[in-house]
N, C-alpha and C positions, 0 to 999 in steps of 0.2 A: 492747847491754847497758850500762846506766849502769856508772860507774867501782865505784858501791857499791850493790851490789841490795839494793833494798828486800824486805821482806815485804810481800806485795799485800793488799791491804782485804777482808775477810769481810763478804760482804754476807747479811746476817738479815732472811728474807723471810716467818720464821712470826708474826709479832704483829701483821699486819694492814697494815704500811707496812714498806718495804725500810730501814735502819739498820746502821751500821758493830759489827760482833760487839764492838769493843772498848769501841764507847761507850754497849752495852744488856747494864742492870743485872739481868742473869736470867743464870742457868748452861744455855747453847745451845752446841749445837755444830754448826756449819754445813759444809755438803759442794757443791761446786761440781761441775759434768759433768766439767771437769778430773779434780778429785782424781778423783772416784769411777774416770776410766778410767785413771790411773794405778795405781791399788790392784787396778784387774779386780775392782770391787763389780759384782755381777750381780743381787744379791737382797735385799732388806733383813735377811736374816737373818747376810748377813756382813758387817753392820756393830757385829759383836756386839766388843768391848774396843777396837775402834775407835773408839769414842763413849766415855767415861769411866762406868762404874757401868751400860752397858748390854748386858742379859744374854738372850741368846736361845737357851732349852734346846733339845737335840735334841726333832726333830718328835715328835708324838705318832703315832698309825696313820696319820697319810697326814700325803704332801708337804707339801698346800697350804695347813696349815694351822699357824701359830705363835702363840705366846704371847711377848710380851717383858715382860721385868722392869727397869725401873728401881730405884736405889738397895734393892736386898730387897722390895721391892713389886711385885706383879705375878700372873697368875693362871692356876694352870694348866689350869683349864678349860675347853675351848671352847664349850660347851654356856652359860657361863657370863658376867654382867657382865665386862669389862677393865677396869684398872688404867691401861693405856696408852692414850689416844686415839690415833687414827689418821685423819688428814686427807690427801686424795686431792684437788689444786685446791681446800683449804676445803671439799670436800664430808668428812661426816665418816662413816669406815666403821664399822659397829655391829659384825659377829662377823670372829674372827680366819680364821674358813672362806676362804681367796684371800689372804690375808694377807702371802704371800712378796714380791708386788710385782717380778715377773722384768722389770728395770729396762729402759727404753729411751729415748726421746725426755725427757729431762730439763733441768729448770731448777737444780733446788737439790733436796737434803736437810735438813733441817732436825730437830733433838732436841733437845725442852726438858725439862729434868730440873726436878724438880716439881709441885707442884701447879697444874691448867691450868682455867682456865674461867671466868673472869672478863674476857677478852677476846672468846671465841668457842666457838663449835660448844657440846660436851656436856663436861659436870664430869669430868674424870681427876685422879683422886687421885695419881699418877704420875711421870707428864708428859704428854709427846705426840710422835709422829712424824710431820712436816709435809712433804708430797712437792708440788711443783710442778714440770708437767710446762710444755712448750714449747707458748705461745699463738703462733697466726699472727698475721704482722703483713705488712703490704705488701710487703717484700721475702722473696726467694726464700729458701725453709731446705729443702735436702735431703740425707738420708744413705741411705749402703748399708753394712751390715755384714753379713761373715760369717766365722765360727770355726768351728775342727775341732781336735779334742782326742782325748785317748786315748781308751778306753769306748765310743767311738763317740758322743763326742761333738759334734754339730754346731748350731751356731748361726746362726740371719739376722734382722736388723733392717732395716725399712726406714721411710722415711719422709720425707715433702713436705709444703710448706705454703707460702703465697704469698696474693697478692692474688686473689678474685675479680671482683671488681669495687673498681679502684683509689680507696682513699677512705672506699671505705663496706664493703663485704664479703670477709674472711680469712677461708681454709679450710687447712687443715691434717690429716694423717693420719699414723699410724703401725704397724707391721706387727712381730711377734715370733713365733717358732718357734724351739724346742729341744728335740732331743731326747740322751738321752742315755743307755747300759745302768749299769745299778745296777752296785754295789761288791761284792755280793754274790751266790755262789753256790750255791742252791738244785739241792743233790745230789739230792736226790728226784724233782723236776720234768728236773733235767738241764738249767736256763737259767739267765740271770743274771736276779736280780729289783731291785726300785728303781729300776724305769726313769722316764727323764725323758720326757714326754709333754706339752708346754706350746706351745699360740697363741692368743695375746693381738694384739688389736685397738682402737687407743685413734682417735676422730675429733675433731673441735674444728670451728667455727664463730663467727667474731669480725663481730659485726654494730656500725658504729657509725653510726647514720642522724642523728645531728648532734657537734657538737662535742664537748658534755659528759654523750652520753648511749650509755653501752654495753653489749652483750649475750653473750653467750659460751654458746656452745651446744656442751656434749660429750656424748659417748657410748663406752662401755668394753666389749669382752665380753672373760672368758676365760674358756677349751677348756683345763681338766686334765685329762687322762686318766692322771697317770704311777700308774704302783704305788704302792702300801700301804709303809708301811717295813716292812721287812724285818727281824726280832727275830731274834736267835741265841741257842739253848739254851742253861746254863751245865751240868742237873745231867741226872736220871733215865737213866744210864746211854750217854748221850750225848756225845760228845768235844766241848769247847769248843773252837772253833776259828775264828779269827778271818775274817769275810766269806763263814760256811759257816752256812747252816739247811737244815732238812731237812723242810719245811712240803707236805705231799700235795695239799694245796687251793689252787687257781690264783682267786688276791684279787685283786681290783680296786678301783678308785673311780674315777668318771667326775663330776669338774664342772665345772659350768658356773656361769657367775657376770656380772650384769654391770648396769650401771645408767647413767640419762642424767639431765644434771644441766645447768641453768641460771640463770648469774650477771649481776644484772643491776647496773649499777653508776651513778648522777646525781649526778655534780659541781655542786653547789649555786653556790659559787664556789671560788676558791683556798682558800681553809681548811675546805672543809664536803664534804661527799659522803654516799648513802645508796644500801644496800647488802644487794641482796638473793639470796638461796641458796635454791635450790629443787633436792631431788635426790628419787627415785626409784630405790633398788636391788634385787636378790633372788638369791638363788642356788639352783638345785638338785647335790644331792650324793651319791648313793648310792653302797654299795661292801659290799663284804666283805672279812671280815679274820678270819686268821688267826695269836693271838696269841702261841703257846707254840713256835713254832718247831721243833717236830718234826712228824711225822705221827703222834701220836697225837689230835689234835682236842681238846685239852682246854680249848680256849675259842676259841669261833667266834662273831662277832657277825656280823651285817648291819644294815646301818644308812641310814637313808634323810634327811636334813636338808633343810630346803627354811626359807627367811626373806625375806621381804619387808617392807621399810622405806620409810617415807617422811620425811625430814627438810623442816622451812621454818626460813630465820634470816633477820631482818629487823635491819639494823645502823644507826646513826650518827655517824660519824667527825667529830673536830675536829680542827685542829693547827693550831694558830696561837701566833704569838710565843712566853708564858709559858704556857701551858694547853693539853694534848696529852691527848683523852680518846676511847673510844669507848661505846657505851651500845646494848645489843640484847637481841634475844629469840630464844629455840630452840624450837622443836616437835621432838621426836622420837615418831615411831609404827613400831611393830615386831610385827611376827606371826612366831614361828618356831615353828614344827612338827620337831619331833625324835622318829623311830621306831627304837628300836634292839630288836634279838632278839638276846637273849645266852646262847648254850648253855655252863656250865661243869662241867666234868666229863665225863669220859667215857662216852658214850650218856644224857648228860641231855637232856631235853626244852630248845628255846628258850621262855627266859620275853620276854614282852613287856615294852619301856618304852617307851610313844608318850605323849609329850606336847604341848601345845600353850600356848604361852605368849605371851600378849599385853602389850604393854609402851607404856604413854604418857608422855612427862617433857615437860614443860613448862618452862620458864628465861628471866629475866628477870634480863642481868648488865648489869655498869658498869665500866671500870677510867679512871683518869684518871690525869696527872702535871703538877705543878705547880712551875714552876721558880721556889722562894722567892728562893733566888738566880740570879747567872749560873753560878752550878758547883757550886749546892745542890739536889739533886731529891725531892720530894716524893711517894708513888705510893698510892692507897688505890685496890680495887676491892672488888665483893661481886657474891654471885649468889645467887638463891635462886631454888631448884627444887622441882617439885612433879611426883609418880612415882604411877600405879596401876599394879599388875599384876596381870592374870588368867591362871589355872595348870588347865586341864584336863590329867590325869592318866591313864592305863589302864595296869594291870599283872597281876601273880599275886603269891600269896604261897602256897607248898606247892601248886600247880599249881590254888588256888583265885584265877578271876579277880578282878575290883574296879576302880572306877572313881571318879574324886571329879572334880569343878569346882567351885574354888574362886571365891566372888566377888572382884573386884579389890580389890587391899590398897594402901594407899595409904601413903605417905611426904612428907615436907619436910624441907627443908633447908635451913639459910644459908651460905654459904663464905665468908667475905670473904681479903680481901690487903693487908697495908698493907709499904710498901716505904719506903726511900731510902738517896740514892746521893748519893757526893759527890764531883766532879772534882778530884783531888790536883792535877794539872795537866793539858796536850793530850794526854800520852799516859798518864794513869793517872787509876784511877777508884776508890773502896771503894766495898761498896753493903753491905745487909741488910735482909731480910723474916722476913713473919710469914705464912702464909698455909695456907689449911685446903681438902683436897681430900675429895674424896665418890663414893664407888663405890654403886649402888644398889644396895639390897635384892632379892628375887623369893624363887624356889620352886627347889625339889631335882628338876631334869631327870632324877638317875637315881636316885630315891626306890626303895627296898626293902619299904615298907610304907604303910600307909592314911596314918599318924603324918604319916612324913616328910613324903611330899604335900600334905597339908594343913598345915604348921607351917612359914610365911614366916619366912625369917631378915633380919635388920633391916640397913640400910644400915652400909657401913664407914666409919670416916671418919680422914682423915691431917691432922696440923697440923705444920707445917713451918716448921723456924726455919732461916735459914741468914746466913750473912756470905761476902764476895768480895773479890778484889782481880784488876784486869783493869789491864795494863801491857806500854808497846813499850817498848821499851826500847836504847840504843846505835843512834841514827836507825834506828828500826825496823828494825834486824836482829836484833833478841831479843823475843820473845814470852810472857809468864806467863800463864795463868789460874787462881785458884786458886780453891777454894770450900773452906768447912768448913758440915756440913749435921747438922739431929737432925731423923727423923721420929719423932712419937708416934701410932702408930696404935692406933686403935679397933673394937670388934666387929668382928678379925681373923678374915673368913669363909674357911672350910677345911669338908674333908669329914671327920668323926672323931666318936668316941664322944659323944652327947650325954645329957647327965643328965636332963636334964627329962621323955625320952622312953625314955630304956634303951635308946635304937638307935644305929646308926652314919649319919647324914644329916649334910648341909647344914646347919650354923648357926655363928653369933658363936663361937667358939673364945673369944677375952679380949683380951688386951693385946698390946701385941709396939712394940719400936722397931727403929731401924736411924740409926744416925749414921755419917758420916766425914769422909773428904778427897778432893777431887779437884783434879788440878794437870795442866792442861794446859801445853807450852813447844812452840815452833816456833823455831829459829834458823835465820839465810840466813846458811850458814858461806859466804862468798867470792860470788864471780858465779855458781857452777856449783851448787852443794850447799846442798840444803835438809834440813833434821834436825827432825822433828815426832815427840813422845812425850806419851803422855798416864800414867799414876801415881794407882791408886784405892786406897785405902784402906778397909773398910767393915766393921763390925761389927752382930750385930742379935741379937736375943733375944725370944724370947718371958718375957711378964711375967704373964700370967696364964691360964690351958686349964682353965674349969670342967667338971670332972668329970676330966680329962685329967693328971693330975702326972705324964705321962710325958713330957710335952711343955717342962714349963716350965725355962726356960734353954737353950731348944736355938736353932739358929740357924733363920730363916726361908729358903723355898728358893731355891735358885740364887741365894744371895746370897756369893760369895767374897769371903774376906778380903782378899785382896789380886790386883789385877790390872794390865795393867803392857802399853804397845804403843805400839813405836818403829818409824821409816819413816827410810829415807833415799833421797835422790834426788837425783840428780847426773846432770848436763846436759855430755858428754864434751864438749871441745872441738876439734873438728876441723875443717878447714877444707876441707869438702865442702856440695855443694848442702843445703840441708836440717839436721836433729839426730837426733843419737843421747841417749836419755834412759838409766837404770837406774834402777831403783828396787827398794828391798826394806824389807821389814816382817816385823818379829816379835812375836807376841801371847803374853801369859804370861797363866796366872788360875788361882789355889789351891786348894785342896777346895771344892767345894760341896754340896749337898744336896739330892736330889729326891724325900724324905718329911719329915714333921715329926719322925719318931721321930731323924734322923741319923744314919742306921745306915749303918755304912760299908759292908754289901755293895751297897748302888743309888748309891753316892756318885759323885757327879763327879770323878775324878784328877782332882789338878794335872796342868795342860796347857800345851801351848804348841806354836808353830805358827811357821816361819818360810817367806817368799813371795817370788818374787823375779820383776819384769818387765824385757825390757827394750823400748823402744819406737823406730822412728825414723818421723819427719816428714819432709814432705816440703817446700822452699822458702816454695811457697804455702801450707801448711798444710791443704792439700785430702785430702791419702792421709795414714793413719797405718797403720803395720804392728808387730803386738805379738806376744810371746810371754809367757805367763803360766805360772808355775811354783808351782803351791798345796802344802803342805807336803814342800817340798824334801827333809826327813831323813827322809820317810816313816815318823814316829814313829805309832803305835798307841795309846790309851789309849779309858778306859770313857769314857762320855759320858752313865750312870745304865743304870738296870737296874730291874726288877719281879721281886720275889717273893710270891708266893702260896702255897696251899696245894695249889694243884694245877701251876703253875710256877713255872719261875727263868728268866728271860730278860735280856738284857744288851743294848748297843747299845756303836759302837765310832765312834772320828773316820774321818772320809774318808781315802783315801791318798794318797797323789801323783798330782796330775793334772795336765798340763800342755795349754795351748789356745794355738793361731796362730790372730788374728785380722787381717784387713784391713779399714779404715773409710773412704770418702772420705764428703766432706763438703762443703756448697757453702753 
């Protein structure tokens, strides 16, 4: 250990070339395999107030499936365009259906707050969440993991990769199962429900048959079988009672999910390369569910999803001296088949919603940077995109059928981005942009009327100002990130009253912003102790809800005012083979909102969450043995809730769980 530890170099590997976090003028926040297995991140959903301004509501009816919200922007329907891209190796994933990502063989995390799409994949008005997994390469990589937890909790990873033929052909694999019993007991049934039922299988193939020319062939499947979540009753005679439903009907959902993807890559020379993405994915998804949390059946869906995508992206990379730019095109094509059967009310008939919806986007982007000076930077990109979509429909309306197919409706768009940054000196940077994100337009997946189905609601669109300041500070033993950000968003799409029709569907709502703060700090107090917090600040408003005044001035959802997550981590010094580590983290975040009306009975409580691990290593760094302690004070709060007219249901945080895991590693 140097006399003075340094803080180590964050390497940002989502903008298409690998770059130091402090000298890339974009608000990213980067996750090493380290970090993630000191915090025991196991899913992308618990990187929520870990990442500044990012927000991941409790599931919707089943596990596998999340929505994330950046800065108040974000969307909470699955059936539905994202706000947030999601990039898998640069393949880019279209529905948040498999979306948890139950982590394993990893390179990097990567979260770009903002507007994204003038570098790569599809337009997110957002950001984006960049996950790279581990390419083989000619030397050996092998691990074994496995944990055991309360709940019955049990975990195994495994995974190998190496040369197969030294020179020219890398093969690599990886292996995931968990299973684990829900939180929750179902007095009715007599079991615990929410079980965890997950194995995922990821393979890789690295072809390089000459110097400057290479190939990478993957393949992913995952096997969810776990439960439906699990809702707890609040009223109808009923005791509320915390991790107790009373649900007669035994729900399931079985998917499956998974796709193969090939990147091809030709080094022109030192400064040039071209750069091709071809992916292939689909999932089937069926389940039933039971929503009201008692055994009276007052809303029973079943539901059958199934989508297949096809992406192609064709790139060209510069970087040479003063002129760093890339320039490419996107195909996206999408078929998704959504059947859902929704009985509400006691002994009502199930109405049908089978829809089928086809989706094409085409995109031709550009982003470049141009060093006017040596420590002056320059950045403009643009993209423009072109979107059909076709909406076959079948429903009832008063138990009379009806059917519409609609022709493809089409849209465009331009996004551009213009940026620059200016080096204060080696260890500090300002920067500031401009730059405009685009969520598409489509059709109302759970249309109530002939109206809805046929009346396309029109693309959203975000324009995004923001300024930074990125600085090491005291020979890199202090760390700042700061950003201050305004998004102006446009035909803010939501499900609610529309005037034009007299119904409740899918369209433009009106206006809505959301500005703040974000301040990340890392200091390396001494040789042993490292201290990382991050500090969000975030306000938003709705600005206009034609037909809707009940809406305006309210806050948009899961957007908290303020959210707040500190880590410390300290490295004991002993003088035995090997290390003992500690670490612990606490997450804060203030009321939020999970309807537009903000009505405090489905409200998010303020929450908060304290973790504690400790880890020891072994000389070689081959064994690591952990224990992980998830909300240590075993604190309880809401985490939103549905009221209807025929129920009131609630949902609750996790309780204390704690998991021993062992890893070697080669």
């Amino acid at each position: 250990m140097p006399r003075h530890a340094r803080l180590e170099e964050v390497t940002v590997t989502a903008l298409r070339k690998n770059s130091n976090q402090q000298k890339t003028a974009v608000s990213v926040t980067a996750l090493s395999p380290t970090m993630i297995m000191r915090q025991n991140i196991q899913s992308l959903d618990q990187l929520q107030y870990r990442v500044p301004n990012l927000v991941v509501p409790p599931r919707g009816l089943v596990p596998n499936t999340l929505s994330y919200y950046i800065r108040g922007i974000g969307e909470p329907d699955s059936l539905q365009n994202q706000d947030v891209g999601i990039y898998v190796d640069d393949v880019y994933i279209a529905r948040p259906t498999g979306a948890t990502f139950q982590l394993s063989d990893l390179e990097s995390i990567n979260v770009l707050r903002g507007p994204q799409g003038t570098l790569f994949g599809r337009n997110s008005s957002a950001g984006a969440l960049v996950i790279n997994t581990t390419t083989p390469t000619d030397h050996v990589h092998t691990f074994a993991e496995g944990g055991v937890g309360n709940y019955n909790n049990y975990q195994f990873r495994l995974g190998a990769s190496g040369p197969i033929k030294t020179g020219v052909l890398d093969g690599g694999i990886s292996v995931l199962y968990h299973t684990q019993d829900g939180f929750v007991r179902n007095e009715y049934l007599r079991k615990s429900v929410g079980n965890l039922d997950v194995f995922a299988l990821r393979a890789k193939l690295r072809w390089t048959p000459m110097e400057r020319l290479e190939f990478i062939l993957s393949a992913d499947y995952d096997r969810d079988y776990s439960d439906p979540v699990p809702v707890l009753p609040r009223v109808k005679g009923v005791s509320t009672q915390h991790y107790v439903n009373y649900d007669n009907l035994a729900i399931w959902n079985k998917l499956n999910a998974g796709g193969v993807s090939l990147k091809g890559t030709y080094s022109i020379n030192r400064y040039s390369k071209i750069r091709s993405i071809t992916s292939y994915r689909a999932f089937d998804d069926p389940g039933v569910f039971d929503q009201d949390g008692t055994s009276l059946n007052e809303e029973i869906t079943v539901t059958h999803h199934r989508d297949f995508d096809y992406t192609q992206e064709l790139q060209y990379q510069y970087d040479r001296s003063r002129l760093h730019f890339a320039v490419g095109g996107f195909l996206y094509h999408d078929r998704f088949a959504s059947s859902r059967y929704n009985a509400v009310g006691i002994g009502n008939s199930f109405v049908p919603q089978v829809g089928l919806e086809i989706s094409n986007s085409y995109s031709l982007y550009g982003q470049g940077t141009y060093d006017i000076l040596p420590n002056l930077h320059l950045t403009f990109g643009s993209r423009y995109t072109w979107e059909d979509h076709s909406f076959e429909y079948t429903s009832a309306t008063k138990g009379v059928p009806w059917h519409v197919n609609n022709p493809p409706h089409h849209w465009a768009s331009y996004t551009p981005k213009v940026g620059i940054s200016y080096d204060i000196n080696r260890n500090a940077l300002v920067y500031g942009s401009w730059s405009v994100g685009y969520k598409a337009g489509g059709f109302d997946d759970r249309a109530t009327s002939i109206t809805a189905a046929t009346t396309p609601f029109a693309p959203e669109i975000v324009t995004t100002y923001e300024v930074g300041l990125k600085a090491d500070w005291l020979d890199h033993r202090f760390r700042t990130n700061l950003s201050l950000f305004y998004n102006d968003i446009g035909n803010y799409q939501t499900t609610a009253y529309d005037p034009s029709t007299g119904l409740s569907q899918r369209f433009d709502l009106g206006n809505a912003y959301s500005e703040g703060l974000e301040l990340e700090t890392t200091a390396q107090l001494g040789n042993n102790l490292t201290w990382q917090n991050n500090f969000t600040y975030l306000y938003s408003k709705i600005t206009s809800a034609a037909g809707n005044p009940q809406y305006l001035g309210k806050a948009l959802l899961y957007a908290p005012r303020f959210t707040a997550f500190s880590s410390l981590i300290y490295r004991i010094p002993l003088n035995i083979p090997g290390s003992i580590e500690l670490s612990t983290n606490g997450t804060f975040s203030s009321r939020s909102f999970s309807d537009l009306s903000n009505s405090s009975t489905n409200a998010l409580q303020a929450q908060g969450s304290w973790d504690g691990t400790i880890q020891y290593t072994t000389a070689d760094r081959r064994w690591h043995f952990l224990m992980t302690v998830q909300n240590i004070l075993g604190t309880s709060y809401s985490v939103g809730g549905v009221t209807s007219t025929y129920y009131n249901t609630i949902l609750y945080s996790n309780p204390t769980t704690v998991l021993f895991r062992a890893r070697y590693a080669l």
